[in-house]
N, C-alpha and C positions, 0 to 999 in steps of 0.2 A: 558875396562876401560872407564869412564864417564870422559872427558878433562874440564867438564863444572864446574866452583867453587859454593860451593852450593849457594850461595846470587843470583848468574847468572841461578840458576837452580828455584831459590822459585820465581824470580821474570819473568822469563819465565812462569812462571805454572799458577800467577798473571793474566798477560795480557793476554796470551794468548786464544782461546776460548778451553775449556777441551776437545773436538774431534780433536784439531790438534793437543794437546802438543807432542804427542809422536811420532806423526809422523816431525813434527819440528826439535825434541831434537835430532830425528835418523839420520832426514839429515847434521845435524850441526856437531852427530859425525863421520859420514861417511868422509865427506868431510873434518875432520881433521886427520883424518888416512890416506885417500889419498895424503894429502899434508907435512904428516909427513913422509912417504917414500920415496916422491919425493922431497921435500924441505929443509927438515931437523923442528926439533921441535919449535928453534926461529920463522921461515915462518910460518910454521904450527900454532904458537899459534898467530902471529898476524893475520893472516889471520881470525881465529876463533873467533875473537874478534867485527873483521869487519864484520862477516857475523851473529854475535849473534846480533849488530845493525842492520841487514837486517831486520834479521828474527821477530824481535823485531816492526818495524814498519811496516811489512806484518801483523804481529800480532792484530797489534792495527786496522787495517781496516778489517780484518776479524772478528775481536770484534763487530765490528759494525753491522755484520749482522746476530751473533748470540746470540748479548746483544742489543736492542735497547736501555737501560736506557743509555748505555756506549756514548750514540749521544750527550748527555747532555754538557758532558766534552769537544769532540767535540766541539760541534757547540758553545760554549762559546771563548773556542780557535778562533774561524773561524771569529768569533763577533770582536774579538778584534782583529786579524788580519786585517780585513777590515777597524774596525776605526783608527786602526795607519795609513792606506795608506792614507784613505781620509785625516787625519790630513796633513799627507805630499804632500798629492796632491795639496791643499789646503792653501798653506803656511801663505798667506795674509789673508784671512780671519779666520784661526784657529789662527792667530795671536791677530788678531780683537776681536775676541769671546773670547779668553782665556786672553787677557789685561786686557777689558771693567771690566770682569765678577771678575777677579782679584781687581779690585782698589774698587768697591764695597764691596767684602768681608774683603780688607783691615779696609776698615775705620767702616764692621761691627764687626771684630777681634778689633779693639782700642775700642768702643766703649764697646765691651761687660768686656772688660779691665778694662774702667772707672766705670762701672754697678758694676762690678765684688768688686772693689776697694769700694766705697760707700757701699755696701752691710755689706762687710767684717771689717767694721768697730765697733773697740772695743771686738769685738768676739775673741780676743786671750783670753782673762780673764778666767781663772778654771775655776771662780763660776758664770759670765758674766748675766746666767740665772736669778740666784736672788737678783739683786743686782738692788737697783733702788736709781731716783735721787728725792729728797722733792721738790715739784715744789709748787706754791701757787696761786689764785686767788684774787685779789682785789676787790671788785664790788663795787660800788657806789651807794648806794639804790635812786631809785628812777628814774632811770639813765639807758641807756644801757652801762654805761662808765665799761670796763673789764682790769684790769692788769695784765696782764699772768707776774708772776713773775718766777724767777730761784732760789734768793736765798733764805736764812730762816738766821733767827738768830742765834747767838750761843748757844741759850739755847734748843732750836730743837730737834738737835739727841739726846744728852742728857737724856731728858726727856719721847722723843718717847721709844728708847731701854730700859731705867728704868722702865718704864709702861707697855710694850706690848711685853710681850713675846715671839710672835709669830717675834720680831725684834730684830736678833741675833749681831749685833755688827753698830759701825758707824763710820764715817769718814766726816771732814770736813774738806775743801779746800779753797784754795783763792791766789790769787796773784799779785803782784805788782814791777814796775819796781825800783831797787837800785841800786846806786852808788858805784863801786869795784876797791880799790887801786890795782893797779897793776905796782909792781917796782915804776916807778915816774908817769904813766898817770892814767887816773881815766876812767873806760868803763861803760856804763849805761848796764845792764843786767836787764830782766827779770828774777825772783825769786817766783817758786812755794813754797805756804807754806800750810804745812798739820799735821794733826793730825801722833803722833809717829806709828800709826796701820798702817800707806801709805803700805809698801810694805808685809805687811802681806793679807791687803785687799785687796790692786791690784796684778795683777801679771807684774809687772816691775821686769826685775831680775836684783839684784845688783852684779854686778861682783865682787866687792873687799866690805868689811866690813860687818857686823850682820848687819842683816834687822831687827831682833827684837830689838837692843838700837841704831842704826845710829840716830834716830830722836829723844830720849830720852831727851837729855842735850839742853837747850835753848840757847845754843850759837855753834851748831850742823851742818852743812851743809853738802847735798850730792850734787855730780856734776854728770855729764853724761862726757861719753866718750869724745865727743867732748870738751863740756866746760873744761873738765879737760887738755886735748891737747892746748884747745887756751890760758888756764893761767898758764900753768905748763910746755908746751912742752914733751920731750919726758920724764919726769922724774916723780917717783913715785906722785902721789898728796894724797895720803893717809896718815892722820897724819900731813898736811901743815897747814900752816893758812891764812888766807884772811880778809883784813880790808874792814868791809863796812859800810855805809854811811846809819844809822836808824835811823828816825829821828831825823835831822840833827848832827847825834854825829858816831862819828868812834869805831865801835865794833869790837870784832874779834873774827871770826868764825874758827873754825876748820874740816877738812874733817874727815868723817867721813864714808863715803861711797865714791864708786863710780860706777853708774849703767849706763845701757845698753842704746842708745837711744831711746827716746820715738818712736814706732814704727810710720810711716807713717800716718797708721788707725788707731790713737787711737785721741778723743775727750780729750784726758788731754795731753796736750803738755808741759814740761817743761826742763829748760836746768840746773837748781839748783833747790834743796829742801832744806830751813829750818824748823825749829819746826813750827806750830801755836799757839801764843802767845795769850790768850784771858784775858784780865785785867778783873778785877773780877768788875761786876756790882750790884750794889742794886735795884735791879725790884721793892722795897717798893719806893724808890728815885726816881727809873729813871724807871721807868712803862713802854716806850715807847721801852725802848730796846725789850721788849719781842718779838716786832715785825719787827724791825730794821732787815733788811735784808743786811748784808753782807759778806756773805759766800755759799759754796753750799755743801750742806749736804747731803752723799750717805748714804744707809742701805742695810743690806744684810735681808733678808727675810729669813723664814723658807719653803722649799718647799712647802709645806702642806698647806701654808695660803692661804686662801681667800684670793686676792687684796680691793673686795666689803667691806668685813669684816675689812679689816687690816684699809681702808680709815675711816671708822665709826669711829673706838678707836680713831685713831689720832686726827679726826675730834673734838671727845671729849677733848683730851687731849690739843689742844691747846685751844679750848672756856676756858680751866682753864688757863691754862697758862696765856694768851692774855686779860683775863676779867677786868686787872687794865689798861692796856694799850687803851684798846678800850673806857671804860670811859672817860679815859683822850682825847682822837682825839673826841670823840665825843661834851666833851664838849666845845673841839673848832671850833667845827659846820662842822665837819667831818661824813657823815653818810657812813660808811664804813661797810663792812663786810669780812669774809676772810673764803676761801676754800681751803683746803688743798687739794692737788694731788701730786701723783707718776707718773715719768717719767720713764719707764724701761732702761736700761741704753745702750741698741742696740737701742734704737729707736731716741735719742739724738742729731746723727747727721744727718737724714734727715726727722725729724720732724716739724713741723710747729716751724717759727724761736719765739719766747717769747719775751718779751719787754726787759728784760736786760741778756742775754746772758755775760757769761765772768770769772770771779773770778775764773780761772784755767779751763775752759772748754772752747774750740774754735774747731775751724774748724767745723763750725756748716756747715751740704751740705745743698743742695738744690735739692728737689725730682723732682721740676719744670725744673730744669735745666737737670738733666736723664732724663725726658720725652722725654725735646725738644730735647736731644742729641741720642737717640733710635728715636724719629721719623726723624730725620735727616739720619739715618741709615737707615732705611726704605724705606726713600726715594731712595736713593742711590743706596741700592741694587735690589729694584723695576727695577729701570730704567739699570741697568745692567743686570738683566734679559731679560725685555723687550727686550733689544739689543739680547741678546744669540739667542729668540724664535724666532725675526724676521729673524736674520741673518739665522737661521738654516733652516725655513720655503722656505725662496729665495733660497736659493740654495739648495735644496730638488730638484726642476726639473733637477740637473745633474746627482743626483742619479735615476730617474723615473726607467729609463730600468731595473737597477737592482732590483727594486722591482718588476717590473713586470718579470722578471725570475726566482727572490725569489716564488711568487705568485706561476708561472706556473709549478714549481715541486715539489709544495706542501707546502711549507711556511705557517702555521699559520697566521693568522693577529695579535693574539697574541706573537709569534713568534718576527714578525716584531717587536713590542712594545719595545720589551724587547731589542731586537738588538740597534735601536735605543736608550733606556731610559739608554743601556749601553755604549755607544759610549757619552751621556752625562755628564754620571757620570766619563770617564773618564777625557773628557775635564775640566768636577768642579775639578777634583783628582787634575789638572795640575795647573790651575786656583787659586785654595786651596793653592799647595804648594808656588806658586809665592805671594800669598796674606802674608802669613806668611812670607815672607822677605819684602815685602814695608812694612807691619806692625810693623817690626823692624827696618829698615833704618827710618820711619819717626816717629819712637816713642817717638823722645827729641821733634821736633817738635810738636807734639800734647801734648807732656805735656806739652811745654810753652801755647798753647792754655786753657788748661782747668786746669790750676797750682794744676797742680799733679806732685807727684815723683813716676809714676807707673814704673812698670818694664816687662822686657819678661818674667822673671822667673813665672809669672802671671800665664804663658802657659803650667805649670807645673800641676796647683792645676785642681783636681780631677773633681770637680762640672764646670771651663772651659771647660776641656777636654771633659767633656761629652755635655756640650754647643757646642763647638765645631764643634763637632762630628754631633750632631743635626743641627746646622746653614747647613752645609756642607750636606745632607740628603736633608732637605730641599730647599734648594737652587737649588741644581742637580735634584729632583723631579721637582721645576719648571718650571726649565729652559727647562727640556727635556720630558716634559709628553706632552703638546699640541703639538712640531712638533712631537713626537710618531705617536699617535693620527693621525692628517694630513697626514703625510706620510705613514704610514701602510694602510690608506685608498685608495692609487690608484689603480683603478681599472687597471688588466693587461691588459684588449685588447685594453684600451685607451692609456696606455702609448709604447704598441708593435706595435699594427696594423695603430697609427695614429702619428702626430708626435704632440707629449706632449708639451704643452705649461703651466707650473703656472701662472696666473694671481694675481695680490694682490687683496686682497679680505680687507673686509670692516674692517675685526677685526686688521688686517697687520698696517692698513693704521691707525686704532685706537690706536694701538697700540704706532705710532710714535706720534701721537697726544699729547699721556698722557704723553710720557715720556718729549717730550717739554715742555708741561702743566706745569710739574713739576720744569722741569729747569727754566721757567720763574719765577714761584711763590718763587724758591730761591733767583734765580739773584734781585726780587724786594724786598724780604725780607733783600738781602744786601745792596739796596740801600737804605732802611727804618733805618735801624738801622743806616749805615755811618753818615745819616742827621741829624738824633735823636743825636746822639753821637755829631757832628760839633755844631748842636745845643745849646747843654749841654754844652761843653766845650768854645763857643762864646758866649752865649747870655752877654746881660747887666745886672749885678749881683746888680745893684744899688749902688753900694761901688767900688773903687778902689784897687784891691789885688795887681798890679803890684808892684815889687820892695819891698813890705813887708815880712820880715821872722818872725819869732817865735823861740824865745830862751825857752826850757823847764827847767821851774824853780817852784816845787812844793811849797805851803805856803811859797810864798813870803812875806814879811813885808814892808811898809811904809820907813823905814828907807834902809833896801834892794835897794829900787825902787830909791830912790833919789842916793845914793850912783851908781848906776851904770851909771844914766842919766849924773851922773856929769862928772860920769868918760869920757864919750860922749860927750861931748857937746859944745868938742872946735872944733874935728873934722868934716870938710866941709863935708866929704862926708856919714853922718850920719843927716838927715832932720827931724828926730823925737822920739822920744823915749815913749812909751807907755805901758800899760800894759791888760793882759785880761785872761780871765776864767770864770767858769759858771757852768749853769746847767739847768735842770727842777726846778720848787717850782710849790705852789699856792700863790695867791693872793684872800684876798676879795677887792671887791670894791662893792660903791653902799649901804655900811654898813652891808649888809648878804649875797650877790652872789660870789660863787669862781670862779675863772680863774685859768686854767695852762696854764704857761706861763715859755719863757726862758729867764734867767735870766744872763745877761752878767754883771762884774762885771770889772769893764773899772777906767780910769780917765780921765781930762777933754781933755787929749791929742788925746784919743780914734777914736773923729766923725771928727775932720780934717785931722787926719793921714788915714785915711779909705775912707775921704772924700764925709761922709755921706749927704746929703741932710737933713738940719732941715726944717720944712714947718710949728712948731708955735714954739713961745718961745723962747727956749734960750739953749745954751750948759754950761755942768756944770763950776763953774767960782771960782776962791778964793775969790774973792770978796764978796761971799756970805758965811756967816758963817755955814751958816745950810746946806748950798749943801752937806760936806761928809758926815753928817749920814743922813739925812732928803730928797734930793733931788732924783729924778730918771726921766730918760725919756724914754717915751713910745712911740713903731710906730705905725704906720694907722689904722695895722691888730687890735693892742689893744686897739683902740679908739673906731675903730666898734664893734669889740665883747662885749665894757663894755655901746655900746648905747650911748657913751657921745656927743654931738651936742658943748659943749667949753670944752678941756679936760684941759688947764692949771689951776692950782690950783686944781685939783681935790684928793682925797686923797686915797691911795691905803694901805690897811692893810698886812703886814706880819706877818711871823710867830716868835711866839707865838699868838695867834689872840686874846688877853686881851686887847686891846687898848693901849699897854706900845710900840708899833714899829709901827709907823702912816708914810706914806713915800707922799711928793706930788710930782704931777706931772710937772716939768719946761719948760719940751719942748716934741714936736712929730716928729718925724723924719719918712721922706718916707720911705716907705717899701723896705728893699733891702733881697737879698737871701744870709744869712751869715751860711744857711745849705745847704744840694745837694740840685739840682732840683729837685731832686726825689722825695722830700716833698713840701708841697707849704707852705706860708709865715706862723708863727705863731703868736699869741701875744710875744713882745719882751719886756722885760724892759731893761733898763741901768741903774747901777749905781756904785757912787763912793767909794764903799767899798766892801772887801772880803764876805761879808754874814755874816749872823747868825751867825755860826761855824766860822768865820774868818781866813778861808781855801780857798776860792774861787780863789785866785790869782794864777796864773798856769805858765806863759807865760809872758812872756817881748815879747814888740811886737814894731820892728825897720823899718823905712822908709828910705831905702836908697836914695841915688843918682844914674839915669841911668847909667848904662858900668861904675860902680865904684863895682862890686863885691866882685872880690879879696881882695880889698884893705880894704875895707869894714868888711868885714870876718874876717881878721888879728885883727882889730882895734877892732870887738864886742867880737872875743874869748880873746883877750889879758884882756879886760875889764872883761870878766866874768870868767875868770882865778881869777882874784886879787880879785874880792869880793868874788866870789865862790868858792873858792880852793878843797873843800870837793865834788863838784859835777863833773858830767861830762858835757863837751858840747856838746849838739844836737839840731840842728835848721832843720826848714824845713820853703821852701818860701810858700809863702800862693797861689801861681799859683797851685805849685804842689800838693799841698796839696787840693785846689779844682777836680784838677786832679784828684787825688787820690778817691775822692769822686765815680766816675764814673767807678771804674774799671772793673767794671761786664760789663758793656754797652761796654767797649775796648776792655774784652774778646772776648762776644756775638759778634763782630763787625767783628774779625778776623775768628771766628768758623763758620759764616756764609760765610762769604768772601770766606775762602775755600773750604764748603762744593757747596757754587754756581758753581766755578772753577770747581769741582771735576765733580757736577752734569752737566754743559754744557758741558763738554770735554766726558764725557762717552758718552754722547748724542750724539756728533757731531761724534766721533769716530762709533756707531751705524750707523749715515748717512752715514759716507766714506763708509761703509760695504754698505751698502744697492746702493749706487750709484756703488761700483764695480760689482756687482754684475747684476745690471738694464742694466751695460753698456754691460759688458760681455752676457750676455741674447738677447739684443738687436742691436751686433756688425753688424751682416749682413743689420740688418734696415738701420744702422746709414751709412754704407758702401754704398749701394743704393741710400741713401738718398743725399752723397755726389757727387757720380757718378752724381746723378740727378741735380746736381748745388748748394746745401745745404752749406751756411756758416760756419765756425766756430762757429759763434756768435748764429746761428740756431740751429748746436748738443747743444751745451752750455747752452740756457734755453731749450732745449728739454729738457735737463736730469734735470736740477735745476728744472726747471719750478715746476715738479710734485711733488716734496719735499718739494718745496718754499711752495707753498701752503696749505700743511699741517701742518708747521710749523706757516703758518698765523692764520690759526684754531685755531691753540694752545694758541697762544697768544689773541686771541679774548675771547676763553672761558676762563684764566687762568687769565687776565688784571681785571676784576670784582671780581674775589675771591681774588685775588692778595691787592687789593683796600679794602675791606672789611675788611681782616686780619689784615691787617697794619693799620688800624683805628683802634682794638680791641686792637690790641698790642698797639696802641698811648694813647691810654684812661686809660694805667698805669700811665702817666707823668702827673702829674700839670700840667707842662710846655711842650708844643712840639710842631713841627715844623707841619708847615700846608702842607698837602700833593696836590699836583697841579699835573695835566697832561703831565706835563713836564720829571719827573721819568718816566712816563710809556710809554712815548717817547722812551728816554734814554735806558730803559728796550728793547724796542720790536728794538730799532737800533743793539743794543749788539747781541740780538741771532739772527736775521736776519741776520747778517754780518757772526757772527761764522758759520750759515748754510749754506747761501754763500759760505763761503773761504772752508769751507770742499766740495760740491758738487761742484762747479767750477773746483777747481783745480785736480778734478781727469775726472769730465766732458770734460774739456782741453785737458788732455790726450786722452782719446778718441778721440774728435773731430780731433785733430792731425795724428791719426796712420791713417799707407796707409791702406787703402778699399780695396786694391789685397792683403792683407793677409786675411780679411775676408771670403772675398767672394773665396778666394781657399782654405779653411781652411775644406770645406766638399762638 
C-alpha cells in the first residue's frame, strides 16, 4: 500500500529529478511501515509527513544538478535573501535611501494626481468628442490689435445649426449672480442659465425630475444637491418654490429638477439652472446685436465633418449675418473684422486663457502651471535618486568580498547586475509603498496648495495605475543601474588578495554637486517669488485702499445713491460715502484717433475718498452744471497716449461717435494702480455718470473710521437693509480684494516654499548618508588620528571639510543660473522688485548651514567615540 496522498505524490514526481523519484517514494514507504509496527499509525503518519518535507528539499538540490534551468528559481530566491539581510544589516542607511527615495516619489504620485486631474477634465461627457465651443476673433485692420473672444451672440447657434448640416444641435449658456428669499434673509447665489436642451447635451444627471421639460417653463429652476440641502434641508425640494430677485422685481421659480453636483473636472460649474431668456431683437433696428457677444454657444458636430470645412460655412454664414452690423461700427470709424473659430470642448480648460472668459464656463487651468509643477517633480525625484546612487555606491566597499567570491565561483558579471538592479527594485517596491501613504496623509495639504479638490481614489483609474507602475520601473531602473554597473565591475583579486578601498570618484562627488545645484536654484526661486509677492501686496498703489469696502449693488440709480448716503451721514464713524463701476470702451480723441481705455464711472466723492492725487484742474464739483453729463478726468497714462502737451479742456468723443456725446477734459490725476500689478497703468477716464447703457454703477464704496469695523458694519448693513430690502448684503474691503488680485503669486509662493523645504531636506538627508558612511569607512583613520593628538574640532572639518566644499561648488555654479531665471521670471511684472546680492547671500547662508548641521552633527559623533573600539574592532 502507497501511504502517500496522491497531491503529495504528483508533487513529489514535480520537484523531484525523474531518476530518484522512485527511489525517494520507496524510502519514504519503507520507513513508514517500519514505523507503523513499531509506533503505531498516528507516529507513523506524522512522522511521514516530516520526512515527505525532507525528502522534498533533498529534492530541490538534487534538482539542481540535473536541471540547471531549475538554478534560476534558485538563485533569485538566494538574491533576495541576501538583499533583505543587507537591508537589515544596514538599518540607518536602508532607512536613508528608502525615506529620501520615498518623499520624492510622494510629491511625484501628487503631482501626476494634479496632471491626472487637468487632463481628465470635461471628458465625462458621451459625446465630449464632438462637441465644440464658438469662439471668435476681433482684428483691427491695420493694426496687430487681436480679440480672442469666448462669446457669440444669441443669434449664432441659431443660425449656424439652421444652415449647416453637418451641425447637429446647440446650446447656449450664461450666467449671473441673483438675489434668493430664503424664509426672512436674502443669499446672493450664483444662477446658471441655459438653453431647455442643457441636460439632454450634457451629461449632468439629474437625480429627481424630466431632463427633457425641467428647463421648458420660464419660471423653471433646477438645483444641485447641495444647493437644494442649503435651502430646503433635509426635505423634498422638488415641486418647492423660490423667490428671486430679476431685475429688480421678485419672481417665483419653481423646482423643477434636482441634479448631481457639478463634477470637480468639468469647465461649466453651476449650483442652480434657470431657462435662458432671450428678448426678441430687430437686427433691421438694432444691427449691432448681431455681433453683441454675450453668451457662450456650444455645438455638437457630425463625426464626419471636416473642422477646415465646417469653419468655412460658418465663416460664411456670419459675413451674412453680421453685414448690417459691420456697416454700422464702421461707419463709426470702426475698422473691424471678425473670424470665427471652434474651441473643442477638452481643450477649454488648459488652453491658452482668451480675453473674456466666463458666462457659465470657469475654472479655466493653466498648462504653464503643469509644466512648472512636473518640473518641480523632476526635480525632486532627480535628487532623490541622486541620493539612492550615491548612498549605494559608498557603501558598495562593505560588500567588495562578496563579490569577489561571487566572481571566483563563477558569477556572471551579468549575473551580478541583475542581483543588484534586484536588491534595487526592492528597496523602490518598499520606497513605493511608503510614498503612497505620505501621498495620502498630505493630500489636503497639497490641495490647499494648488486649489484642487483631488482625491486618492485618483489611485484607482486605469491610465494612473499604469503611470504608476511606469514612474516605479523607472525610478528603480535609475536608481539601481549605475551602482549595478559599479559594483559588478570589481575586480576579484583586487577586492581578495589586497584590502579594497572605494574611493569617490569624480561622478560621486558630481553627483552631490547637482543635486545642491538644484536645491539652491529652489531655495532662490523661493526667495524670488516671497519678494515678488511682499512687493505686490506693499507697494505704493497711488490711492489709499485702507479702510475702504464695497457694497454690491448692481444698476444703481441717482436717487438710490442719495438715499443711502443720507441714511449715513449722521454717523461718526462713516467718513464718506461714494459710489463706482466700469469697464473697457473706446474713446476718439484728436477728432479721428481711438483710445481703449477704462472707464470708471465715480462721483465727485470718488478722488478724496481714494485719495487720489489731481496734478491739473479740478475734481468734479456741483457747482458746475455741465460736470454730470459733460465733464471727465483723465490720468497721466491718458494724457501721454492721446500726445496732449495742456490736456484741460480738451474734448473726448464717446460712443455713438456722431458728435451728439462730446465729453471734456477737467482735471488729470496721477497715475495710481486701481488694477493688479500684474498689468501696468492704462489710459483711465473718470466720470460722473453710469454710461451710455446707464448700468455702470455697480458698488457703493464706504470710508470708514480706523478700529471702528464692527460698528461700522452694523450701521452700512442696517442702512442697506432699508433701502435694499430685495437684495442681499456682500461687501468686501478693498485691502482684500487687492489681495485677492495676487493669488496665483500666494499659491506659487507656498508651492515653491515647500517644494525648496522638500528639495534641501532630501538633500541634506543624502549628506547624513554619505557623512555615515565616510565616517564608518574612515573610523580607524580618525582613531589614529586621535591617539595622535587630533581635536574634536580637527575630525569635525575633517569630515565636513570635504562635503563643505562641494556644496560650495554648487552654489557658485547654480548662484548665476539662479540670477538669470529669476530676472526672466521678473520680466513677467510691469512692476517688480529689484533683485540685489543680498538674496543670494541669504540663499548660499540657508544651505551652507543646512549642510553644516547635517555633517557636523554626525561628524560630532564620531569625533566623540573611544578609538579602542576602533582600532580593536579588526
Amino acid at each position: 500500500m502507497n501511504p502517500l496522498p496522491k497531491w503529495w505524490h504528483c508533487f513529489l514526481r514535480i520537484i523531484c529529478p525523474p531518476p530518484l523519484f522512485e527511489e525517494i517514494e520507496g524510502d519514504l514507504v519503507e520507513k513508514f511501515h517500519y514505523d507503523l509496527n513499531k509506533h503505531g499509525y498516528k507516529t507513523a503518519r506524522r512522522k511521514l509527513i516530516w520526512n515527505v518535507f525532507r525528502f522534498l528539499r533533498t529534492g530541490i538540490i538534487l534538482r539542481n544538478k540535473f536541471q540547471p534551468s531549475f538554478n534560476r528559481n534558485l538563485m533569485i530566491r538566494s538574491y533576495l535573501i541576501v538583499a533583505w539581510r543587507n537591508i537589515l544589516k544596514s538599518k540607518a542607511h536602508s532607512f536613508i535611501n528608502v525615506f529620501g527615495l520615498s518623499i520624492g516619489l510622494a510629491v511625484a504620485i501628487l503631482i501626476m494626481l494634479y496632471t491626472s486631474d487637468d487632463l481628465s477634465f470635461d471628458k465625462f461627457h458621451s459625446n465630449v468628442t464632438n462637441i465644440y465651443r464658438i469662439t471668435g476673433n476681433v482684428i483691427t485692420e491695420g493694426s496687430n490689435d487681436v480679440y480672442k473672444g469666448t462669446r457669440t451672440s444669441t443669434f449664432e447657434g441659431p443660425q449656424y445649426t439652421n444652415s449647416i448640416p453637418e451641425i447637429e444641435s446647440y446650446i447656449r449658456i450664461n450666467d449671473g449672480w441673483y438675489d434668493i428669499r430664503v424664509d426672512k434673509d436674502i443669499i446672493s447665489q450664483r444662477i446658471l442659465s441655459a438653453d431647455s436642451n442643457f441636460f439632454s447635451f450634457f451629461s449632468f444627471p439629474l437625480l429627481r425630475g424630466d431632463p427633457r421639460t425641467a428647463l421648458v417653463n420660464h419660471n423653471s429652476i433646477v438645483l444641485t444637491e447641495n444647493t437644494a440641502l442649503k435651502l430646503f434641508g433635509d426635505e423634498e425640494a422638488l415641486g418647492r418654490t423660490l423667490l428671486i430677485v430679476n431685475n429688480g422685481e421678485l419672481q417665483l421659480f419653481t423646482v423643477t429638477g434636482v441634479a448631481s453636483n457639478a463634477p470637480e473636472n468639468s469647465s461649466i460649474q453651476f449650483q442652480a439652472i434657470i431657462p435662458l431668456t432671450i428678448d426678441k431683437i430687430d437686427l433691421s433696428t438694432s444691427p449691432i446685436e448681431a455681433i453683441n457677444g454675450t453668451v457662450n454657444t456650444f455645438i455638437t458636430v457630425d463625426p464626419k465633418a471636416r473642422v477646415a470645412d465646417l469653419l468655412k460655412k460658418m465663416q460664411r454664414e456670419h459675413d451674412v449675418l453680421s453685414a448690417d452690423a459691420k456697416k454700422a461700427i464702421h461707419a463709426q470709424g470702426y475698422k473691424l473684422s471678425f473670424e470665427v473659430g471652434l474651441q473643442a470642448f477638452t481643450d477649454i480648460h488648459l488652453a491658452e486663457k482668451r480675453d473674456y472668459e466666463g458666462a457659465g464656463v470657469e475654472r479655466v487651468g493653466n498648462v504653464q502651471a503643469s509644466y512648472m509643477l512636473i518640473g518641480i517633480a523632476v526635480f525632486i525625484l532627480v535628487i532623490a535618486c541622486v541620493n539612492f546612487i550615491n548612498l549605494t555606491i559608498a557603501k558598495s566597499s562593505k560588500r567588495a568580498k562578496e563579490i569577489g567570491v561571487r566572481r571566483v565561483i563563477g558569477s556572471k558579471r551579468s549575473q551580478l547586475v541583475s542581483q543588484f538592479l534586484g536588491e534595487s527594485f526592492l528597496l523602490c517596491a518598499f520606497a513605493f509603498l511608503i510614498a503612497l501613504v505620505i501621498a495620502q496623509l498630505f493630500l489636503p495639504v497639497f490641495n490647499e496648495l494648488v486649489s484642487k479638490q483631488l482625491s486618492i481614489r485618483y489611485l484607482f483609474d486605469a491610465k494612473l495605475v499604469f503611470g504608476f507602475i511606469a514612474l516605479f520601473f523607472i525610478t528603480a531602473s535609475i536608481s539601481g543601474f549605475y551602482p549595478a554597473i559599479v559594483m559588478s565591475s570589481y575586480q576579484p583579486i583586487v577586492v581578495l588578495a589586497q584590502r579594497f578601498r572605494l574611493r569617490d570618484t569624480y561622478f560621486q562627488k558630481g553627483l552631490v554637486v547637482f543635486q545642491f545645484a538644484l536645491a539652491t536654484l529652489l531655495t532662490t526661486a523661493t526667495f524670488t517669488v516671497y519678494q515678488q509677492y511682499n512687493y505686490l501686496t506693499n507697494k505704493d498703489l497711488g490711492y489709499d485702499p485702507n479702510n475702504v469696502l464695497a457694497v454690491g449693488k448692481p444698476n444703481l440709480t441717482f436717487r438710490e445713491i442719495g438715499m443711502f448716503r443720507n441714511e449715513l451721514s449722521t454717523n461718526p464713524d462713516i467718513e464718506t460715502v461714494s459710489v463706482g463701476g466700469g469697464g473697457g470702451s473706446d474713446r476718439r480723441i484728436n477728432g479721428d484717433g481711438n483710445i481703449h481705455v477704462n472707464c470708471d464711472y465715480v462721483d465727485a466723492n470718488y478722488i478724496p475718498m481714494f485719495r487720489i492725487r489731481i496734478v491739473q484742474g479740478r475734481n468734479f464739483s456741483p457747482d458746475f452744471a455741465t460736470d454730470s453729463t459733460k465733464a471727465i478726468i483723465v490720468n497721466e497714462t491718458f494724457v501721454e497716449e492721446a500726445g496732449w502737451k495742456d490736456p484741460i479742456g480738451q474734448v473726448v468723443e464717446d460712443w455713438p461717435f456722431d458728435g451728439t456725446n462730446k465729453q471734456v477734459v477737467v482735471g488729470v490725476l496721477k497715475d495710481w494702480n486701481n488694477t493688479p500689478l500684474t498689468q501696468a497703468v492704462s489710459p483711465e477716464i473718470l466720470m460722473p455718470q453710469p454710461g451710455y447703457f446707464k448700468d455702470g454703477y455697480s458698488a457703493l464704496m464706504i470710508r470708514i473710521t480706523p478700529g471702528s469695523e464692527s460698528r461700522s458694519l452694523k450701521a452700512i448693513e442696517s442702512a442697506f437693509r432699508k433701502i435694499f430690502p430685495l437684495n442681499a448684503f456682500d461687501y468686501v474691503f478693498q485691502t482684500d480684494n487687492n489681495k485677492y488680485y495676487y493669488e496665483s503669486e500666494a499659491r506659487w509662493k507656498r508651492i515653491v516654499f515647500f517644494s525648496s523645504i522638500m528639495t534641501v531636506m532630501i538633500s541634506c538627508i543624502g549628506l547624513l548618508g554619505l557623512t555615515m558612511i565616510t565616517a564608518e569607512k574612515r573610523s580607524k583613520e580618525l582613531s589614529i588620528r586621535k591617539v595622535l593628538g587630533a581635536t574634536v574640532k580637527n575630525i569635525v572639518m575633517l569630515l565636513s571639510g570635504s562635503f563643505l566644499r562641494l556644496v560650495i561648488v554648487a552654489l557658485l555654479i547654480a548662484t548665476p543660473m539662479a540670477w538669470y531665471l529669476a530676472n526672466v521670471w521678473l520680466e513677467l511684472y510691469p512692476y517688480r522688485f529689484e533683485i540685489g546680492p543680498l538674496m543670494f547671500v541669504e540663499v548660499a547662508i540657508i544651505v551652507i548651514a543646512m549642510s553644516l548641521i547635517t555633517t557636523v552633527l554626525h561628524s560630532l559623533r564620531a569625533a566623540l567615540s573611544n578609538p579602542v573600539d576602533s582600532l580593536k574592532s579588526e
